[in-house]
N, CA, C and O atoms as a Maestro MAE file, in Angstrom:
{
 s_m_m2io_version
 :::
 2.0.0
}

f_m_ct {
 s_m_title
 :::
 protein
 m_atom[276] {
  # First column is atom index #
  i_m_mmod_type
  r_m_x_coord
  r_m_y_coord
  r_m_z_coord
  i_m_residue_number
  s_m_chain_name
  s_m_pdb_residue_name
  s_m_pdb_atom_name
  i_m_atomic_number
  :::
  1 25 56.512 -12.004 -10.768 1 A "UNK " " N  " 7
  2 3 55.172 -12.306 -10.286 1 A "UNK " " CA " 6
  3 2 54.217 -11.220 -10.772 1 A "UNK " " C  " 6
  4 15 54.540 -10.033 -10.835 1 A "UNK " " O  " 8
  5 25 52.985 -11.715 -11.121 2 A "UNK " " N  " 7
  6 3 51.912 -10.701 -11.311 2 A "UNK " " CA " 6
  7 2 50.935 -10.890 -10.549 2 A "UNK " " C  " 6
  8 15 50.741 -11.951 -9.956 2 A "UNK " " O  " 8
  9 25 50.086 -9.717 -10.464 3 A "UNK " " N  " 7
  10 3 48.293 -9.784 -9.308 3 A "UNK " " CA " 6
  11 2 47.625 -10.267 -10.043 3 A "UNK " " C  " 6
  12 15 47.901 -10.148 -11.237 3 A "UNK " " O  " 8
  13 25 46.556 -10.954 -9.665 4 A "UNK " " N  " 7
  14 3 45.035 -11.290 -10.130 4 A "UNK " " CA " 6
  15 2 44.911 -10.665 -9.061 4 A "UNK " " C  " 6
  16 15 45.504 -10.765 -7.987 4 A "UNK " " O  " 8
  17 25 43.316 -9.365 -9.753 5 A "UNK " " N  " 7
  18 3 42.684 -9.072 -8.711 5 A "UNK " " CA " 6
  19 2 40.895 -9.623 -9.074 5 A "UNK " " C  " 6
  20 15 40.497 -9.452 -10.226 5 A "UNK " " O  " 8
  21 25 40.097 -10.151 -8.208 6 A "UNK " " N  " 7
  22 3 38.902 -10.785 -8.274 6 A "UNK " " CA " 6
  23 2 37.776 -9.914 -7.208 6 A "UNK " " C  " 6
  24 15 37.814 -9.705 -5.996 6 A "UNK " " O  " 8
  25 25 36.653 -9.480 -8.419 7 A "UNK " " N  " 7
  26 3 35.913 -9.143 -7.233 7 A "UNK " " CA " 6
  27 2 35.036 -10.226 -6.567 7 A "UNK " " C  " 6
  28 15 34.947 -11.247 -7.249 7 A "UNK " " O  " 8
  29 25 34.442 -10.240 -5.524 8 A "UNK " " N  " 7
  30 3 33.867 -11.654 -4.876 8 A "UNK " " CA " 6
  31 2 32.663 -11.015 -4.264 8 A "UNK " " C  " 6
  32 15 32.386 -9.815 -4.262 8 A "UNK " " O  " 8
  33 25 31.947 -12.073 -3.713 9 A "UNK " " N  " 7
  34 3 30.718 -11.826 -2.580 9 A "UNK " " CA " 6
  35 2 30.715 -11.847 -1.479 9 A "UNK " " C  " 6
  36 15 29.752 -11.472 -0.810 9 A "UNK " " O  " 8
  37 25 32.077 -12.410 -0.876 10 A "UNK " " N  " 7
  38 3 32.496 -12.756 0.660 10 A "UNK " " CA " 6
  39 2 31.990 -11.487 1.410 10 A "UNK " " C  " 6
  40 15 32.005 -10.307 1.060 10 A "UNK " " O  " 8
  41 25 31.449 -12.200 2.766 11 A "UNK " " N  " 7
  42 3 30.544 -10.609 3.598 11 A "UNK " " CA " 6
  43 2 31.457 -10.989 4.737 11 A "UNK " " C  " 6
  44 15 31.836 -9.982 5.336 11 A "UNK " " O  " 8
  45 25 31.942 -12.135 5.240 12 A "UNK " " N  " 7
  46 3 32.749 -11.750 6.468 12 A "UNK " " CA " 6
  47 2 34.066 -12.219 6.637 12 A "UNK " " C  " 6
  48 15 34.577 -13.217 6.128 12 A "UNK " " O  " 8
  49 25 34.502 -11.493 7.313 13 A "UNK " " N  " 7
  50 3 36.651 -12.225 7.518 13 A "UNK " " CA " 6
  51 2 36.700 -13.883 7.444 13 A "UNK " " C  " 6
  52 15 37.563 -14.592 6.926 13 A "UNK " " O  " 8
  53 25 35.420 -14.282 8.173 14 A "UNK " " N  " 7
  54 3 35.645 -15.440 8.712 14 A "UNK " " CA " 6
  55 2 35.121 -16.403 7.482 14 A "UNK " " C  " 6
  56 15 34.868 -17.539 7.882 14 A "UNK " " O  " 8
  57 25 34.924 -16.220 6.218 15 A "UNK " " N  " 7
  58 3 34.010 -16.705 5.068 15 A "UNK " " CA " 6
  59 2 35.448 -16.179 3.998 15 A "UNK " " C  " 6
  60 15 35.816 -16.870 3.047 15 A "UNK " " O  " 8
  61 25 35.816 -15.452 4.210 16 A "UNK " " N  " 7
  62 3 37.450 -14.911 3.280 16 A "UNK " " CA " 6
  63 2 38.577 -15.928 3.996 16 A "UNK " " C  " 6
  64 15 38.963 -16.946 3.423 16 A "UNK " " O  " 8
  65 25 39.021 -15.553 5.223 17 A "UNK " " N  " 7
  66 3 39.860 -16.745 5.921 17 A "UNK " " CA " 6
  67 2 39.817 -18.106 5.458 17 A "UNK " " C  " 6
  68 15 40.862 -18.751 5.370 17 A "UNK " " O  " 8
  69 25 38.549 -18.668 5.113 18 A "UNK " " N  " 7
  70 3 38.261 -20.236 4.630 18 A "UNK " " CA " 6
  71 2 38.581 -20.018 3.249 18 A "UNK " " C  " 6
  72 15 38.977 -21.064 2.734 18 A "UNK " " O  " 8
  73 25 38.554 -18.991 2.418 19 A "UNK " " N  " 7
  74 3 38.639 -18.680 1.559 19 A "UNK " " CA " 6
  75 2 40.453 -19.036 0.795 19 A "UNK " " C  " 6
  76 15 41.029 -19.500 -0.190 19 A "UNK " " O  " 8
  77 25 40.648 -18.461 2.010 20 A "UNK " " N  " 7
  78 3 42.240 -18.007 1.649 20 A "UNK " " CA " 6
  79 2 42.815 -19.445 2.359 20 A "UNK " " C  " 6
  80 15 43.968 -19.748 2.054 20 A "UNK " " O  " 8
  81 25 42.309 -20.070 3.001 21 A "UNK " " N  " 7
  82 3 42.870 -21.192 3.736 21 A "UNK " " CA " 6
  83 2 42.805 -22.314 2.282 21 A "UNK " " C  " 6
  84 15 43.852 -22.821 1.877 21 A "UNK " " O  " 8
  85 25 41.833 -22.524 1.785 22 A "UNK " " N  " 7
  86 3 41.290 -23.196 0.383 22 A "UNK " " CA " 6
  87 2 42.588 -23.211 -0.277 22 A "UNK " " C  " 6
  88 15 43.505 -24.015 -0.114 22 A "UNK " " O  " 8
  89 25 42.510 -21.932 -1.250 23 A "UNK " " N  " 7
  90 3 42.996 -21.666 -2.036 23 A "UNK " " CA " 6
  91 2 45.011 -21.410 -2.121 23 A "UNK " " C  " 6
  92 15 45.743 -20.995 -3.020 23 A "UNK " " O  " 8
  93 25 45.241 -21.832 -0.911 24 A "UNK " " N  " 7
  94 3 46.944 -21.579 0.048 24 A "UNK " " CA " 6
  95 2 46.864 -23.256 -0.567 24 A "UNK " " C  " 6
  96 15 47.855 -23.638 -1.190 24 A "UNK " " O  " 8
  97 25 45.966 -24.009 -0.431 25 A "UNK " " N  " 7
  98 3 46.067 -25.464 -0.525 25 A "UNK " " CA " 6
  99 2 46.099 -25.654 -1.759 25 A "UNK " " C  " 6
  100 15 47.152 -26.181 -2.116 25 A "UNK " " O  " 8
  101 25 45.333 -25.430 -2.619 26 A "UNK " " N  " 7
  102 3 45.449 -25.431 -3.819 26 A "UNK " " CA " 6
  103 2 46.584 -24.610 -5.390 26 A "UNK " " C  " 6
  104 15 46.851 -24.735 -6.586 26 A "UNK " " O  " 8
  105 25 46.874 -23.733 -4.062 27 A "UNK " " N  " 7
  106 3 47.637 -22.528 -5.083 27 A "UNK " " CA " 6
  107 2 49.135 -22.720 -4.109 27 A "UNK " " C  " 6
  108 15 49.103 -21.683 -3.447 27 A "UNK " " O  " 8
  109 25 49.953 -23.206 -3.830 28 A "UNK " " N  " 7
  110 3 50.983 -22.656 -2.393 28 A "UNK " " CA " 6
  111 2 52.213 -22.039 -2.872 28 A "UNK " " C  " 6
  112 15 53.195 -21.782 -2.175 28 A "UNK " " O  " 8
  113 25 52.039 -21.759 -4.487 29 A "UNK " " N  " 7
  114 3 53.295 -20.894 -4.944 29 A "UNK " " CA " 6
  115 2 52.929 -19.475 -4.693 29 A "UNK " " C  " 6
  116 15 53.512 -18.569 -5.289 29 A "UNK " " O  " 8
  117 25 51.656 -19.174 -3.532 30 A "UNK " " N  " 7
  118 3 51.333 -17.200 -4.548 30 A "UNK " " CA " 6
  119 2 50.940 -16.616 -2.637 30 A "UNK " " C  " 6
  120 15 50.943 -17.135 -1.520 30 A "UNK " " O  " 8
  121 25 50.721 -15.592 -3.101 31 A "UNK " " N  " 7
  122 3 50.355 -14.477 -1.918 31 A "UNK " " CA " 6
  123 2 49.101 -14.134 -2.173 31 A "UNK " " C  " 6
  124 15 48.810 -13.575 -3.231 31 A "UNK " " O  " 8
  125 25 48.168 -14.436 -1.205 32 A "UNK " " N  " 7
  126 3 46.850 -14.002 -1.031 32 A "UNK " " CA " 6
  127 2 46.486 -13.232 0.043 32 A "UNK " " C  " 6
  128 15 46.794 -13.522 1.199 32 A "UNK " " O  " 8
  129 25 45.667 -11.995 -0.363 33 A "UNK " " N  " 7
  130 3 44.890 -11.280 0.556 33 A "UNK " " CA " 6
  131 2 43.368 -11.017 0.094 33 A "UNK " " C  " 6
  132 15 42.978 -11.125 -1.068 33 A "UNK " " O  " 8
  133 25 42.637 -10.680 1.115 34 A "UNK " " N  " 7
  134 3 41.087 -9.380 0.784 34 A "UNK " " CA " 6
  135 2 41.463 -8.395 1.245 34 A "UNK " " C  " 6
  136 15 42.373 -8.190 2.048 34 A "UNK " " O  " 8
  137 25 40.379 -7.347 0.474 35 A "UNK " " N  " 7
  138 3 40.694 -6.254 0.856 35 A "UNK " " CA " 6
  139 2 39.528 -5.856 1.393 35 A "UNK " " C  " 6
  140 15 38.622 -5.974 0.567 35 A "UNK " " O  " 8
  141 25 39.209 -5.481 2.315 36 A "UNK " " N  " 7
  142 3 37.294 -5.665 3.223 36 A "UNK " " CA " 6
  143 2 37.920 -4.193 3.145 36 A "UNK " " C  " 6
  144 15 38.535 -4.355 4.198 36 A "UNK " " O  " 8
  145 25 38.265 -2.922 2.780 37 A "UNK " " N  " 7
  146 3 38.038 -1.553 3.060 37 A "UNK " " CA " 6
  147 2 37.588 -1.158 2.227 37 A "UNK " " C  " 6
  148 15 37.346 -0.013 2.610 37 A "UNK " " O  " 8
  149 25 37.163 -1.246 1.034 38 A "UNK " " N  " 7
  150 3 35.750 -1.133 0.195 38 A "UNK " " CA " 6
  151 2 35.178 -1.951 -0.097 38 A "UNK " " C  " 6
  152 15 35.433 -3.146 -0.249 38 A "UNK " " O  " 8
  153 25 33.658 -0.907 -0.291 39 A "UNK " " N  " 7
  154 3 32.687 -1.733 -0.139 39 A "UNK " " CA " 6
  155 2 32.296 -3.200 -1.143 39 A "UNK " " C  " 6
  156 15 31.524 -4.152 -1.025 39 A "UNK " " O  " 8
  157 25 33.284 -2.757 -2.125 40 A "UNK " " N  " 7
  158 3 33.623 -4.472 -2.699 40 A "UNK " " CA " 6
  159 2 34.588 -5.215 -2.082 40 A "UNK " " C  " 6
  160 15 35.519 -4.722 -1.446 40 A "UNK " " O  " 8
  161 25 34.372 -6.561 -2.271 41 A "UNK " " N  " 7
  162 3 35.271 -7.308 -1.249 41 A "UNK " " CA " 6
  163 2 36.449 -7.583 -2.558 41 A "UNK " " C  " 6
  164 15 36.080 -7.107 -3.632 41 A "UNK " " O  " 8
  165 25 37.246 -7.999 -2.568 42 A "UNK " " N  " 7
  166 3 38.187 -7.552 -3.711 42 A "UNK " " CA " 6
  167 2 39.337 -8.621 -3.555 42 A "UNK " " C  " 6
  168 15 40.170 -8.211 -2.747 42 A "UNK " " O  " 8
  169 25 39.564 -9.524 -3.931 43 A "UNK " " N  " 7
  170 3 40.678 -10.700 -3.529 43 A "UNK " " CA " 6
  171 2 41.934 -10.574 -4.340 43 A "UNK " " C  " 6
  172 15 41.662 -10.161 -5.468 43 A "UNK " " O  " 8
  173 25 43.053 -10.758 -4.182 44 A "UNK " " N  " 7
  174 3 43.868 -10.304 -4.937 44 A "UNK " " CA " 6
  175 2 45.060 -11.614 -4.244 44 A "UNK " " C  " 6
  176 15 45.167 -12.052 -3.098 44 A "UNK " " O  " 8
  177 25 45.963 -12.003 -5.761 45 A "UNK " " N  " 7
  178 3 46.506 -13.127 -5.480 45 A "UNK " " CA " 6
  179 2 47.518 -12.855 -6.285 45 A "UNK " " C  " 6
  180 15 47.254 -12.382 -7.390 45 A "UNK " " O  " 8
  181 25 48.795 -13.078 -5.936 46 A "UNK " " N  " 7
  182 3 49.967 -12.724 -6.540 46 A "UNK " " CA " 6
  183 2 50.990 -14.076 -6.702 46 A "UNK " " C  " 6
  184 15 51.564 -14.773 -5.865 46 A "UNK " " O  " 8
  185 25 50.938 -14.102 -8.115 47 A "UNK " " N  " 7
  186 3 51.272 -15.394 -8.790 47 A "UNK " " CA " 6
  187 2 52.041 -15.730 -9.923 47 A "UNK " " C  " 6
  188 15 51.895 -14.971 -10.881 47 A "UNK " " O  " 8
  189 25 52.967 -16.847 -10.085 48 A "UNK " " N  " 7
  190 3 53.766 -16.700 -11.249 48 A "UNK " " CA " 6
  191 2 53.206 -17.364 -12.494 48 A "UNK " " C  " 6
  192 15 53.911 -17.533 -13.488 48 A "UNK " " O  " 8
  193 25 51.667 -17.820 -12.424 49 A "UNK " " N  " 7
  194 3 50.787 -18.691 -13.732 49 A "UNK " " CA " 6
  195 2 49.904 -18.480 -13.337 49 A "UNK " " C  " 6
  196 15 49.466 -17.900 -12.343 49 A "UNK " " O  " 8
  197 25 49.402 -19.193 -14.512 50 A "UNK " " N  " 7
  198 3 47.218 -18.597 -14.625 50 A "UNK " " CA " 6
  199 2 46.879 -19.814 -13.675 50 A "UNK " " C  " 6
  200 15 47.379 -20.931 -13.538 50 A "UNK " " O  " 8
  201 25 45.751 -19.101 -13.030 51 A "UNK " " N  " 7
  202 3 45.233 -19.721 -11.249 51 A "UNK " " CA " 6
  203 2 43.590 -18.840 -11.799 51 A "UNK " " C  " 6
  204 15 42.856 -18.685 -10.823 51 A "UNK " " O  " 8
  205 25 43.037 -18.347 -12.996 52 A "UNK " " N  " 7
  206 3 41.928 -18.365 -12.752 52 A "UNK " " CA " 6
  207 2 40.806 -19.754 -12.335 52 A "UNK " " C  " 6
  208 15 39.975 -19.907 -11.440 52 A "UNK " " O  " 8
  209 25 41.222 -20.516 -13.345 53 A "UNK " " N  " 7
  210 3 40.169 -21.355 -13.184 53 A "UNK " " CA " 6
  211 2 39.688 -22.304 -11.441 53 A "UNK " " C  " 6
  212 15 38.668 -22.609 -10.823 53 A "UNK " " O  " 8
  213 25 41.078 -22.427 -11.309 54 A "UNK " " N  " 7
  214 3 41.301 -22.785 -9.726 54 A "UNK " " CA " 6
  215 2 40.505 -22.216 -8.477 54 A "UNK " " C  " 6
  216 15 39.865 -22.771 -7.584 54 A "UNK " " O  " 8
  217 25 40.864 -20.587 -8.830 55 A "UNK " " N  " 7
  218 3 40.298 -19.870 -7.978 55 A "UNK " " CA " 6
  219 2 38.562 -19.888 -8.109 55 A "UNK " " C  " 6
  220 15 37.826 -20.057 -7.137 55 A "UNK " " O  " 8
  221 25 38.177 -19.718 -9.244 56 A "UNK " " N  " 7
  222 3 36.592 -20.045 -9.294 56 A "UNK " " CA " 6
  223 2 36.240 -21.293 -9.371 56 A "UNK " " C  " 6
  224 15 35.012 -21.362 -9.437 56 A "UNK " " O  " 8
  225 25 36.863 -22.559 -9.400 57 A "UNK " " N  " 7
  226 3 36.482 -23.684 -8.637 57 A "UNK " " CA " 6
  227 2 36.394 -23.519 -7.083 57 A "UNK " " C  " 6
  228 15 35.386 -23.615 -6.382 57 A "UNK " " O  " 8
  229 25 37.618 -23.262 -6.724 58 A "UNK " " N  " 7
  230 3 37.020 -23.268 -4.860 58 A "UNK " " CA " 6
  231 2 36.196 -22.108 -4.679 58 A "UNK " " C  " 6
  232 15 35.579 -22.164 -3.615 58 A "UNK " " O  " 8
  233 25 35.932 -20.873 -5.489 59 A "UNK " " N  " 7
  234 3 34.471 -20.033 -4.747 59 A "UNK " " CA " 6
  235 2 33.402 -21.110 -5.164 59 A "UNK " " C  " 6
  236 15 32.854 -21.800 -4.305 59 A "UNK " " O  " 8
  237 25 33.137 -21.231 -6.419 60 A "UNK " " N  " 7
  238 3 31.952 -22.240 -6.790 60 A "UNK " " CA " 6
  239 2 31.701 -23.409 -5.869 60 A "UNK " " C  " 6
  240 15 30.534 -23.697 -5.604 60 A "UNK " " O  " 8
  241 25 32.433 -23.920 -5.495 61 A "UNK " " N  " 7
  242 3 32.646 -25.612 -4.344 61 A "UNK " " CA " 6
  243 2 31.860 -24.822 -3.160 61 A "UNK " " C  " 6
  244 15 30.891 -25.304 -2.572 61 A "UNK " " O  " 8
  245 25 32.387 -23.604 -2.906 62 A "UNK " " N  " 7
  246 3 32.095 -22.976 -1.494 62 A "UNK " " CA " 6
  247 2 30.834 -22.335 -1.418 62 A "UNK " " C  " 6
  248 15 30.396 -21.929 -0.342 62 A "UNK " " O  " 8
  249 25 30.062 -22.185 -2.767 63 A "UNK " " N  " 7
  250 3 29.324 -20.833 -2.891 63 A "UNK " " CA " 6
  251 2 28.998 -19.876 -2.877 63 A "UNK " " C  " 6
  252 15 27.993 -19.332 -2.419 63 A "UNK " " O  " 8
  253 25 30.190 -19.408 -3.614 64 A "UNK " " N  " 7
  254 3 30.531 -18.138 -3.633 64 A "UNK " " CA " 6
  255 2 30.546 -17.429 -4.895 64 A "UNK " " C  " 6
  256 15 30.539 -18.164 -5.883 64 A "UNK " " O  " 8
  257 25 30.566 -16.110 -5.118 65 A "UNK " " N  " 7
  258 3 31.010 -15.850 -7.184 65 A "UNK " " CA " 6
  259 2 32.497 -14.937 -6.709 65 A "UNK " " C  " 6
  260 15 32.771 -14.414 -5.629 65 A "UNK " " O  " 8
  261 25 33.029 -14.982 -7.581 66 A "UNK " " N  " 7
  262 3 34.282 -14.437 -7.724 66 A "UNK " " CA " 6
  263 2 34.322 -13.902 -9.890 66 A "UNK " " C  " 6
  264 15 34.040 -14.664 -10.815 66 A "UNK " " O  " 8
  265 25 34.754 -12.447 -9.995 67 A "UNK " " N  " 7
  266 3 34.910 -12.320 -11.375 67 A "UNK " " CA " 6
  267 2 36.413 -11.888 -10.567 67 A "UNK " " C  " 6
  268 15 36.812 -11.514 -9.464 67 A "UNK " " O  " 8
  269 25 37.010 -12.279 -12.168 68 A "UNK " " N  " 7
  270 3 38.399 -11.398 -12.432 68 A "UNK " " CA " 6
  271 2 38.286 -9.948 -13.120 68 A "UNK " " C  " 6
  272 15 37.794 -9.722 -14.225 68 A "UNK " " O  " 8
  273 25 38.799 -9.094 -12.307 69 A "UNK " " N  " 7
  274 3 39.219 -7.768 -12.916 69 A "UNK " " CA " 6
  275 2 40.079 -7.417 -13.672 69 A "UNK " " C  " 6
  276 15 40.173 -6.232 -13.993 69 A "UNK " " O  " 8
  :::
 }
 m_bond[275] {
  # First column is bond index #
  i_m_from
  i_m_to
  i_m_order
  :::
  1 1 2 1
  2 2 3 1
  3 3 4 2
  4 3 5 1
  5 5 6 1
  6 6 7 1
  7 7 8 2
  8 7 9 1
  9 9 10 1
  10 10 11 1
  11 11 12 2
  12 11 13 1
  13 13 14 1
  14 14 15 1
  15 15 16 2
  16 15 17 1
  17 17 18 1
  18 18 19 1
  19 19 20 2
  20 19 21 1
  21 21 22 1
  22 22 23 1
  23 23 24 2
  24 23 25 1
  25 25 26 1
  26 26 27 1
  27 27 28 2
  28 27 29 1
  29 29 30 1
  30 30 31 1
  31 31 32 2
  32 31 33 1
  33 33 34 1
  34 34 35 1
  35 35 36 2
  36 35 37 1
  37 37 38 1
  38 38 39 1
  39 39 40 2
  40 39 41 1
  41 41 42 1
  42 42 43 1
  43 43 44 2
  44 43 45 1
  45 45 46 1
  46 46 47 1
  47 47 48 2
  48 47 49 1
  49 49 50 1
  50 50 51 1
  51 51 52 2
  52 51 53 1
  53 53 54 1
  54 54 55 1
  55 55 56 2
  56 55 57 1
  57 57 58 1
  58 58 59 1
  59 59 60 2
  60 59 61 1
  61 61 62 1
  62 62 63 1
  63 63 64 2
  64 63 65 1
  65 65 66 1
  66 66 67 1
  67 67 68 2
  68 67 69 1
  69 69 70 1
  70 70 71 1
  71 71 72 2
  72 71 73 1
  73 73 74 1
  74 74 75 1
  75 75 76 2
  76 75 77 1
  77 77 78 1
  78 78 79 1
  79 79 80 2
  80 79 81 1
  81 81 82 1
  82 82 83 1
  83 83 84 2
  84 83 85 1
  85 85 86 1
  86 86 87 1
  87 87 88 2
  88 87 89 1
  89 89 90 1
  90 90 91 1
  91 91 92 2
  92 91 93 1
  93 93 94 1
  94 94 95 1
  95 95 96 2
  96 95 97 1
  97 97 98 1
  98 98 99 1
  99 99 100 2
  100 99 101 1
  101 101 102 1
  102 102 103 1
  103 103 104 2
  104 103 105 1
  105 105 106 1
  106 106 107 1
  107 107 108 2
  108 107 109 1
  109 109 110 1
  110 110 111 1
  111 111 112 2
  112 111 113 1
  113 113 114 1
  114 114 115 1
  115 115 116 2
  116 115 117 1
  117 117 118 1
  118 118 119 1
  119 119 120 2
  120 119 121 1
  121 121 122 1
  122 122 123 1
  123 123 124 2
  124 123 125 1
  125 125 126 1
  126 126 127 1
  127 127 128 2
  128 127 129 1
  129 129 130 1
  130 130 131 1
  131 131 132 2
  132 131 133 1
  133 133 134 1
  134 134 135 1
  135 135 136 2
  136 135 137 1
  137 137 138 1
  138 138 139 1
  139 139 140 2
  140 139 141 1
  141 141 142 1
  142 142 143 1
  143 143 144 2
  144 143 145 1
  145 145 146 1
  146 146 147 1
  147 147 148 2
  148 147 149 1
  149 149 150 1
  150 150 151 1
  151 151 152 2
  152 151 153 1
  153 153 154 1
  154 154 155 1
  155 155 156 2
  156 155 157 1
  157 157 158 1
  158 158 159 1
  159 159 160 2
  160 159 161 1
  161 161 162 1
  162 162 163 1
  163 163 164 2
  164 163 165 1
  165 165 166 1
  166 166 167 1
  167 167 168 2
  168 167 169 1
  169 169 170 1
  170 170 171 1
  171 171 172 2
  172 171 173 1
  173 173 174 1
  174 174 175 1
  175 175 176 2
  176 175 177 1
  177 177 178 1
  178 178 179 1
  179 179 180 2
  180 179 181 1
  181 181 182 1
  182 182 183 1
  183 183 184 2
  184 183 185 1
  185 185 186 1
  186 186 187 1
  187 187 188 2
  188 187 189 1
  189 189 190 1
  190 190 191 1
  191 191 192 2
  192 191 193 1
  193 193 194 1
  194 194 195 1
  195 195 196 2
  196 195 197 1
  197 197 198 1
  198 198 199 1
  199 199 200 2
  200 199 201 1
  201 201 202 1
  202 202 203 1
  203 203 204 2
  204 203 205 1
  205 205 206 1
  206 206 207 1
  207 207 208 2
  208 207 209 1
  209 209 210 1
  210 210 211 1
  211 211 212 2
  212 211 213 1
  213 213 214 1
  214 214 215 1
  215 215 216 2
  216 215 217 1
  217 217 218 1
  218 218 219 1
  219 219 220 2
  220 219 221 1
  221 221 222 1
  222 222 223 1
  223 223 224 2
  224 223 225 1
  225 225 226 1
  226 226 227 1
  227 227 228 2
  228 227 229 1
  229 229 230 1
  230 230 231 1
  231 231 232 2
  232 231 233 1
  233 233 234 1
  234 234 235 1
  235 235 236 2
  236 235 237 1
  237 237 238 1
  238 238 239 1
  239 239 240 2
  240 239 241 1
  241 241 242 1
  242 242 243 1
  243 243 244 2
  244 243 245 1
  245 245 246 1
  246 246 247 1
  247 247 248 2
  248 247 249 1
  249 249 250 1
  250 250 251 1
  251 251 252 2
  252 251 253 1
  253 253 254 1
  254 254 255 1
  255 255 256 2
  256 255 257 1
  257 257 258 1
  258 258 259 1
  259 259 260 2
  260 259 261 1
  261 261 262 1
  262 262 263 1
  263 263 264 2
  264 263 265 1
  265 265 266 1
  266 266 267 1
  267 267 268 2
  268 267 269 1
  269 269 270 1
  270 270 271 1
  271 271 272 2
  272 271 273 1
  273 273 274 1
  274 274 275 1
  275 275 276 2
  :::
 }
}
């Protein structure tokens, strides 16, 4: 398995949670967290294939931006 780490715009747990609830549906082979202890919000998804495009479909659907790092 490897990380994608993504920086994002998400400002609260409860806007990341929907986040991560999304993307569990769409992705259910990988491990997702945020990391809210700096001041970038920082998503990180641990996965055995490429899940970029996926992942910036459900921020985009949601309105959100997400880059990959």
């Amino acid at each position: 398995m490897h990380i994608e780490a993504y920086k994002t715009n998400v400002r609260t747990k409860k806007d990341a949670s929907l986040l991560v609830a999304l993307l569990q549906f769409v992705i259910s082979d990988c491990i997702i967290n945020f990391d809210f202890t700096k001041r970038e919000r920082i998503l990180r998804i641990e996965t055995n294939r490429e899940i970029k495009e996926m992942v910036y479909g459900v921020f985009t659907k949601q309105g959100f931006y997400c880059k990959k790092l």
